[in-house]
C-alpha positions, 0 to 999 in steps of 0.5 A: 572239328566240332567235337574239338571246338566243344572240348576247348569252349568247355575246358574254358568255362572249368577253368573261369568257373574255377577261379573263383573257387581258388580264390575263395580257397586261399582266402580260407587257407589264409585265414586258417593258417593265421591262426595255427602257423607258428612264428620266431619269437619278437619279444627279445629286441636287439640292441640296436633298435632300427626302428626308431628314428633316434634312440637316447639309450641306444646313443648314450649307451654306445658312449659308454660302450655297453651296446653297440650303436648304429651309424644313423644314431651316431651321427644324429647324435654328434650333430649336436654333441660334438665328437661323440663318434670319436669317443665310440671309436675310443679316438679320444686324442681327436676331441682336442683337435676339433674343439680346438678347431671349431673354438678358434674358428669361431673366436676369430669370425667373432673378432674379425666381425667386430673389427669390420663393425669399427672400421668399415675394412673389407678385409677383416669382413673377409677374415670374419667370413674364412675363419667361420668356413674353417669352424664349419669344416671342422664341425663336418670332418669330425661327422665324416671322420665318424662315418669313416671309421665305422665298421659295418660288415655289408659291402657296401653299406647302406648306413654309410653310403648314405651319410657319405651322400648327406655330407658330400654329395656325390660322395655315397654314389662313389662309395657305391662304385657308381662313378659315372652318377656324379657328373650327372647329379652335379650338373643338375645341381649346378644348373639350379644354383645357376637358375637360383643366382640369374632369378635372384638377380633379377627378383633384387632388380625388379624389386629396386625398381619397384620400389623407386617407381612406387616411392613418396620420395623425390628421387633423382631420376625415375625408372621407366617402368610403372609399378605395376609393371616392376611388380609383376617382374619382381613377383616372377622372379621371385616365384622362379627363384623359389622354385630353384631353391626347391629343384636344389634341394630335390636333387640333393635329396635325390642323390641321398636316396639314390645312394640308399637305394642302391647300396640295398640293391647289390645285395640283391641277387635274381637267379636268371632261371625263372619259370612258370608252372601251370597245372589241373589240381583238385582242390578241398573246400572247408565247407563243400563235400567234395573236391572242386577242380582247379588250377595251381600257379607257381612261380620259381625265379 
């Protein structure tokens, strides 16, 4: 019974004594390869640089059809040259359509305004308001239209699945096949724009009743509040619907990473045998005579 406790108290210290030796090992090994291990050659670059957040030549180049270009260049760029995704799908019969959409939206917010400025009618400030929305829907279907007809060969497509999320929220979630992410996403969204609202509500009350507690002016009837007090309501409020506006946009970017992420992740594929092998192995350092006893990890999955 001793002797069995002095072979394992021993076989202990080898393997303690031999961790450090592996280490030092590896660190060798590394260092060695670092200087012999041969690599693909990277000085030819592709055509489409992924790198780069937004490429002119790779834009430009795309439009002229010499390159091919990706959706993110694509789509940054016909944010402000409008139609550019329709002339590299060479849809060039949909430039007159959008133009001519976001030309007459436009003009007519345009006059609708200033027939509202002369005669103080609600309806034209209406009018003004629906013929902008229709200018900006037309401006986000030319983006979506170029973001459809895209043709990437990943199914699905991480470039897509996020322009799609950037666009319409909830849209790349859909594209991904995760259905059930949508109604979560737009109830904490929808909870947000409602904290925004109540806040901001109340951050204009407080800030009119501070005003007329605080006022030089006669005024008619004061509020009961001191000004001390409305300023007090009126600064929470205001840091609360600060605070709404920052959870929108969290959630918004939220959805737009979740769709990336997860577009990425159906590529990946774990084998579901996964196993691990420990063994003695003999190892040789570049500086000892002799070879030091250790042990070998592996890890197959």
């Amino acid at each position: 019974m001793n002797l069995r406790r002095h072979i394992v108290v021993l076989g202990a210290l080898i393997f303690l004594c031999a961790l450090p030796l592996a280490a030092q090992y590896r660190d060798d090994q590394f260092r060695r390869d670092a200087f012999t291990q041969t690599y693909a050659d990277t000085t030819q670059k592709s055509k489409t640089d992924t790198t780069k957040l937004f490429s002119f030549k790779e834009f430009f180049g795309g439009l002229a059809h010499t390159r091919t270009a990706s959706l993110k260049t694509l789509t940054m760029g016909s944010a402000v040259f409008i139609g550019a995704n329709q002339v590299y799908h060479r849809q060039y019969w949909k430039l007159p359509i959008i133009y001519a959409g976001i030309g007459t939206g436009i003009g007519l917010g345009v006059h609708f305004g200033n027939m509202y400025n002369s005669t103080g009618d609600e309806r034209y400030k209406t009018y003004s308001t629906i013929s902008y929305v229709g200018a900006g829907l037309t401006y986000w279907g030319s983006l979506m239209d170029g973001a459809v007809m895209y043709k990437d060969n990943r199914k699905p497509s991480p470039a897509k699945s996020t322009v799609y999320s950037i666009l319409l929220p909830g849209l790349g979630q859909i594209y991904n096949g995760e259905f059930w992410k949508v109604p979560l996403y737009y109830a904490l969204m929808a909870g947000a724009v409602h904290f925004y609202i109540d806040n901001n509500t109340q951050y204009k009350r407080w800030k009119w009743i501070h005003n007329m507690a605080t006022t030089t002016e006669e005024v008619e009837e004061r509020p009961p509040q001191s000004g001390e007090t409305a300023k007090y309501y009126r600064d929470m409020y205001r840091r609360f619907r600060d605070y709404s506006i920052l959870a929108i946009a969290a959630f918004y970017l939220l959805q737009v990473i979740d769709a990336n992420v997860f577009a990425y992740m159906q590529e990946f594929e774990v084998d579901d045998n996964i196993s691990m092998k420990i063994q003695p192995t003999l190892m040789q350092f570049q500086y000892a005579q002799k070879p030091a006893l250790g042990v070998s990890m592996g890890l197959r999955f």
